[in-house]
C-alpha positions in Angstrom: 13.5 -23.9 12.5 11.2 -26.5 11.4 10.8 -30.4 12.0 9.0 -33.6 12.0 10.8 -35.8 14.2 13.9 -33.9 14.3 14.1 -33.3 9.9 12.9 -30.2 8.1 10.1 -30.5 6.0 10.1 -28.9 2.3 6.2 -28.6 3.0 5.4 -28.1 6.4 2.0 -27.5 6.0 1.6 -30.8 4.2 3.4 -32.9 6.4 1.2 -31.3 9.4 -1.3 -33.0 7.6 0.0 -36.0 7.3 0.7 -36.6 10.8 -3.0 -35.9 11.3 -3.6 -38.8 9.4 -7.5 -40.0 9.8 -7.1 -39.2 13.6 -10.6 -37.0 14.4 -10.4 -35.8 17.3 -8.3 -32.4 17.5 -7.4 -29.7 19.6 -5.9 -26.4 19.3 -4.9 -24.8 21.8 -4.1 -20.6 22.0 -1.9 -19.5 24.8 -3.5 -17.8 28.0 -5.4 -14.9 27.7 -5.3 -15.3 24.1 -4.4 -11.9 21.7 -5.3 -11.4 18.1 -2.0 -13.7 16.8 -3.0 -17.0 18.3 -6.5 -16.7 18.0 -6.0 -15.5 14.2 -3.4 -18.9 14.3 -6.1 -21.1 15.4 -8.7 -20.2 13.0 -6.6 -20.8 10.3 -5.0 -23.8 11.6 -9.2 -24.7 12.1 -10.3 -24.2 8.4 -6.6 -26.0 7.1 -8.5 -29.7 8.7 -11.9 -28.4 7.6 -10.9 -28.1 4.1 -8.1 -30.6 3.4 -9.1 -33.5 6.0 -12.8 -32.7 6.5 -12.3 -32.7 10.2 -13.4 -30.7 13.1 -11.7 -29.0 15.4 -11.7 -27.2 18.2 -10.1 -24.3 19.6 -9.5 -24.0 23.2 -8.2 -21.1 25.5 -7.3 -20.2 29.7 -7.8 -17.0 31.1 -9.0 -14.3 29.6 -10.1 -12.7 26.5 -10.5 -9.3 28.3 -9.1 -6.4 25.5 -12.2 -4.8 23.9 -10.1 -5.1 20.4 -10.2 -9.0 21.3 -13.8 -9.5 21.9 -15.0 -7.7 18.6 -11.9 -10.0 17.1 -14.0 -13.1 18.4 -17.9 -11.4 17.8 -17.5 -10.1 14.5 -15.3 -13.1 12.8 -17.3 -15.3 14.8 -14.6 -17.7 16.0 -15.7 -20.3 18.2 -13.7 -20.6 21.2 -13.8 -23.0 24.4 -12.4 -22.2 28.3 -10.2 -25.6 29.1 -12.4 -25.6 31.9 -15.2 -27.3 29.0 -12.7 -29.3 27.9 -10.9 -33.3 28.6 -7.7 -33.3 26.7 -7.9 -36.9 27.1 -10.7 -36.6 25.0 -8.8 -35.6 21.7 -6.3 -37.9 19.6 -4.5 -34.2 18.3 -3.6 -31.5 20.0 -1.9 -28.5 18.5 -0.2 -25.8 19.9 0.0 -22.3 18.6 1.7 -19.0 19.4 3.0 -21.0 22.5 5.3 -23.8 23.0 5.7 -26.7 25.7 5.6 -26.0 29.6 6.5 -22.2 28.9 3.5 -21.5 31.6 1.1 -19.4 29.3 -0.6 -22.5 27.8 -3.0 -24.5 29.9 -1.9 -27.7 28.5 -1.0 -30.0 31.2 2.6 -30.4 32.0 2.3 -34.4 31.4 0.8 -33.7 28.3 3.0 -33.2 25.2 1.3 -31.9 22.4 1.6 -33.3 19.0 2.1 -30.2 16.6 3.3 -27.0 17.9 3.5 -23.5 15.5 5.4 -21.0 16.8 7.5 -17.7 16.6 9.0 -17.2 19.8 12.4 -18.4 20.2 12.8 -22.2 20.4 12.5 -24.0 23.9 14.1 -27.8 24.4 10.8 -29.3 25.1 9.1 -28.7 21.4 11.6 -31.1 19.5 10.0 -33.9 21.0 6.7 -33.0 19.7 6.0 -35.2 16.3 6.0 -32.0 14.4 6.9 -28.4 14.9 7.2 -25.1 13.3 9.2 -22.9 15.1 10.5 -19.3 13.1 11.5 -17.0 15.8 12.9 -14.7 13.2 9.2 -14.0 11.9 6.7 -11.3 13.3 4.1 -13.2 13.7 2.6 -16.9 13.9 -0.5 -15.7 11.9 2.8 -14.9 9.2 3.1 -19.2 9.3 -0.1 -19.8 9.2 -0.5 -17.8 6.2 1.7 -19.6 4.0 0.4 -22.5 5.1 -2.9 -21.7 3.5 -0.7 -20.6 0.2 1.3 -23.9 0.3 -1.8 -25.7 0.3 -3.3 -23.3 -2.5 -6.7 -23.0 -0.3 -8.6 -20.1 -0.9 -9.0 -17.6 2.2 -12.1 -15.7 2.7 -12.7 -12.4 3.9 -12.9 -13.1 7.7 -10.1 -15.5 7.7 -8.5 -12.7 6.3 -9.1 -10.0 8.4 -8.4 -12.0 11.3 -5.1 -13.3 10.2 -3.9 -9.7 8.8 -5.1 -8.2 12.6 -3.0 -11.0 14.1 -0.1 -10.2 12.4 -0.4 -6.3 12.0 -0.8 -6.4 16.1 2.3 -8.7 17.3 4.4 -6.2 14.7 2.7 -3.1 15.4 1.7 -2.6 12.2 5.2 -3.7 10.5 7.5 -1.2 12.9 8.8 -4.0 14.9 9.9 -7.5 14.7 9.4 -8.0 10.8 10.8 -9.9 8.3 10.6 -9.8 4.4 7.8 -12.7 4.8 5.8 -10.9 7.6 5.3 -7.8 4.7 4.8 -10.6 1.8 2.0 -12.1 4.2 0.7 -8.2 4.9 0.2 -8.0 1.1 -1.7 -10.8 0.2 -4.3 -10.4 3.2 -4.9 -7.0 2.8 -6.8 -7.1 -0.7 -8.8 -9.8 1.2 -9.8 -8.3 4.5 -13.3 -7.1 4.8 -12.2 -3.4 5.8 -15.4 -2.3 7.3 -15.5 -5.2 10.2 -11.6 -4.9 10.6 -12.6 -0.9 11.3 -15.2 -2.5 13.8 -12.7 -4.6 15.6 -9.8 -1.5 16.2 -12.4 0.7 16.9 -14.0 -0.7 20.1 -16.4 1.1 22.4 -14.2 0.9 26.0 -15.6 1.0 29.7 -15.0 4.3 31.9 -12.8 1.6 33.6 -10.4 1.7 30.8 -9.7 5.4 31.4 -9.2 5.2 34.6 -6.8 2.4 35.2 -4.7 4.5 32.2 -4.9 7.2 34.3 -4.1 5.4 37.1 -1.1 3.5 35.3 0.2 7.2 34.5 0.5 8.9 38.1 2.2 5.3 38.6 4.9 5.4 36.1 8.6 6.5 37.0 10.8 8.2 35.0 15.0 6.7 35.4 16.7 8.1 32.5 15.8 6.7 29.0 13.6 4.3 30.7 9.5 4.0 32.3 8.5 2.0 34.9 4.3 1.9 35.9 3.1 -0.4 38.8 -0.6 -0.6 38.2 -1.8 -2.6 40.7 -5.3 -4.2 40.4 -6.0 -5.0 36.7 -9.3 -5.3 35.0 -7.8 -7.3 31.8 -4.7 -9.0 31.6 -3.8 -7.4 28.4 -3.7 -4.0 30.2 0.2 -3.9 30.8 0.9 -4.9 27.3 -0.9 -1.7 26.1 0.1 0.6 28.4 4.1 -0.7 28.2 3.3 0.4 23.7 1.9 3.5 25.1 4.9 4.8 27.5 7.3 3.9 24.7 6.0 6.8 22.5 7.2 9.5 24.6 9.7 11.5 23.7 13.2 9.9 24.8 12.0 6.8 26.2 13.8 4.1 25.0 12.8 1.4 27.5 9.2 0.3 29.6 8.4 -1.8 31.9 4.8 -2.1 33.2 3.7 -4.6 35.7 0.2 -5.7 37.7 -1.6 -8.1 39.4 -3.9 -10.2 37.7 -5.5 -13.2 39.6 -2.9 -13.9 42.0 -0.4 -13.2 39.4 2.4 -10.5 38.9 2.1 -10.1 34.9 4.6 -7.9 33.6 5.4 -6.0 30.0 8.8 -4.8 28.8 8.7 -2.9 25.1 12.1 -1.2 23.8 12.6 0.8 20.7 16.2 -0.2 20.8 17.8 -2.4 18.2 20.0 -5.4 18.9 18.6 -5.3 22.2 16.2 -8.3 22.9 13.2 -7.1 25.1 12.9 -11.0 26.1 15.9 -11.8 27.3 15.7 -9.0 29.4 12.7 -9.7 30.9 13.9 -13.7 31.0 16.4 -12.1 33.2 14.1 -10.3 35.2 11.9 -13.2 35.8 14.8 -15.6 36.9 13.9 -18.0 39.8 10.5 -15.9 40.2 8.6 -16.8 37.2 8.4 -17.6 33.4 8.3 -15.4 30.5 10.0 -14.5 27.6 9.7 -12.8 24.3 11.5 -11.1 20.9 13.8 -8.2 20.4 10.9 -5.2 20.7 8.4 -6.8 23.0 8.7 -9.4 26.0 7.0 -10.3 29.2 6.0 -13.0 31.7 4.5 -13.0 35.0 5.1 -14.4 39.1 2.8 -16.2 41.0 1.9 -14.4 44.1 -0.7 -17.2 45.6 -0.9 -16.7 49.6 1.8 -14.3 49.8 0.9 -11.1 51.6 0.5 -7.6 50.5 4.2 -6.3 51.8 5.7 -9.7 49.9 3.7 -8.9 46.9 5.4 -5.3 47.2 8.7 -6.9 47.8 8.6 -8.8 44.5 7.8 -6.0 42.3 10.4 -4.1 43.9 12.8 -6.8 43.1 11.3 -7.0 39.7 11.9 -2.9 39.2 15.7 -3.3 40.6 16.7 -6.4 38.4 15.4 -4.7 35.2 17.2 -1.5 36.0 20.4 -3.5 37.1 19.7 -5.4 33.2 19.8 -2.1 31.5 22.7 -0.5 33.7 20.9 2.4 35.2 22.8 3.5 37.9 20.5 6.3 39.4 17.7 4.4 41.2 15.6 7.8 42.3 13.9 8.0 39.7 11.0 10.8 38.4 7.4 10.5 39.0 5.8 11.3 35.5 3.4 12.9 36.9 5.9 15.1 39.0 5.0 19.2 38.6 7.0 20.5 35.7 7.8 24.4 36.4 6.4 26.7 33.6 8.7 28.1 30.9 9.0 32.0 31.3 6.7 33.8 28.9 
């Protein structure tokens, strides 16, 4: 779950350190288009080498931080964060890795670049034991859940912004404790809480949103398909990459659907979204099935996702691919009836 050259530490968070040794320079790096759980996992991870090495760090990111909820995230905690496009990696002695692991293709670490500490909770990929030290608990929630008891390991006291952010990171990748939870995911949720500053934490899941928003949810609506226990929405054009996430969460509360997949292009990318409510089903091997020979992704047993370069291809062969992508996850989940039901599709009134 857990190593430093291949051994499990009894105190992770203090043999972190200790690889850090009096190297300076650090990195952290959040994965691509970063949500509340990796940036919440880089601020910690930030204050852990302010306070216990007195070192400075920086956090970098790719893509885009294009959620409203994620912006106020960023404003009001005021975390500092830096495109790779500002950065050399060759500049830093450290670089760490959160929420993300090694050539996955949602970090913007180079491939030839292995990074030396890695804090994860998606399943574990080859590539990560042979980074110096890793921390990888794909049974847990959240990586904000790790970072967390990092902080109570190293008995350092956690102020109010710290707090909120770590507590939104983890309440968003469980969805508020209903998916993907463990015993120290709710453990984590009780110590933050007393801590967070409630007002600003109102601020952050209360955004102001763009017409824009409304309209590509509309949009994503008279989109979506309807194939038994399962919802499929092309949405075309995105604004934000973060778009299909939501609107995969927000197609799984209706009534008798069980699974979603939402899909839409994103800067010459196919990013897709697959959310089930099912148990002992994993959402990311499905869409790891999906994705096979056209693109990476992956995910947990509630939530998964990835995405498919579409760079040069034209628009029929970017309709091709998502077609594909529609027919492999309905072959996955053993829907036979590929007709399928407009959602939008005129319902005839019930008799008075």
């Amino acid at each position: 779950m857990m190593g430093s050259k291949g051994h499990t530490p009894e105190h992770p968070a203090e043999t972190m350190l200790s690889l850090v040794g009096k190297k300076r320079a650090i990195l952290i790096m959040c994965h691509n288009n970063p949500d509340p759980d990796t940036i919440a996992s880089a601020a910690a991870l930030k204050y852990i080498f302010a306070q216990r090495l007195r070192r400075k760090a920086v956090i970098g990111y790719d893509g885009t931080i294009g959620r409203a909820e994620n912006r106020q995230l960023v404003r009001r905690l005021k975390i500092d964060m830096v495109r790779t496009k500002d950065l050399n990696f060759n500049d830093f002695s450290v670089i760490a890795l959160v929420d993300s692991q090694p050539h996955t293709g949602n970090n913007a670490i180079p491939r030839k670049i292995l990074p030396h500490i890695v804090i994860d909770h998606h399943p574990m990929r080859k590539d990560t034991t042979r980074c110096a030290f890793y921390d990888v608990r794909p049974i847990y929630g959240s990586s904000s859940t790790i970072l967390t008891e990092y902080l109570r390991e190293l008995d350092l006291a956690v102020d109010r912004k710290l707090a909120t952010a770590l507590y939104y990171g983890l309440k968003t990748d469980t969805n508020s404790l209903s998916r993907s939870f463990i015993k120290a995911d709710l453990d984590a949720f009780n110590y933050l809480f007393p801590r967070i500053a409630p007002r600003t934490l109102a601020g952050i899941e209360n955004p102001s949103v763009p017409k824009s928003y409304y309209l590509k949810f509309a949009d994503a609506i008279a989109h979506s398909v309807q194939y038994g226990d399962v919802m499929i929405s092309c949405m075309g054009t995105l604004n934000t990459p973060d778009v299909t996430a939501e609107m995969a969460d927000f197609l799984l509360r209706m009534e008798n659907i069980r699974w979603t997949l939402c899909m839409g292009e994103f800067k010459e990318y196919l990013l897709l979204s697959v959310r089930t409510s099912r148990r002992g089903w994993i959402a990311g091997k499905i869409a790891l099935r999906v994705l096979k020979g056209l693109g990476t992704g992956g995910g947990h047993e509630k939530a998964g996702g990835g995405k498919i370069s579409l760079e040069g291809l034209k628009p029929e062969e970017r309709a091709q691919i998502a077609q594909k992508v529609t027919d492999r996850f309905l072959k996955a989940l053993g829907i036979q009836d590929r007709e399928g039901k407009p959602l939008t599709a005129v319902v005839p009134a019930d008799p008075l």
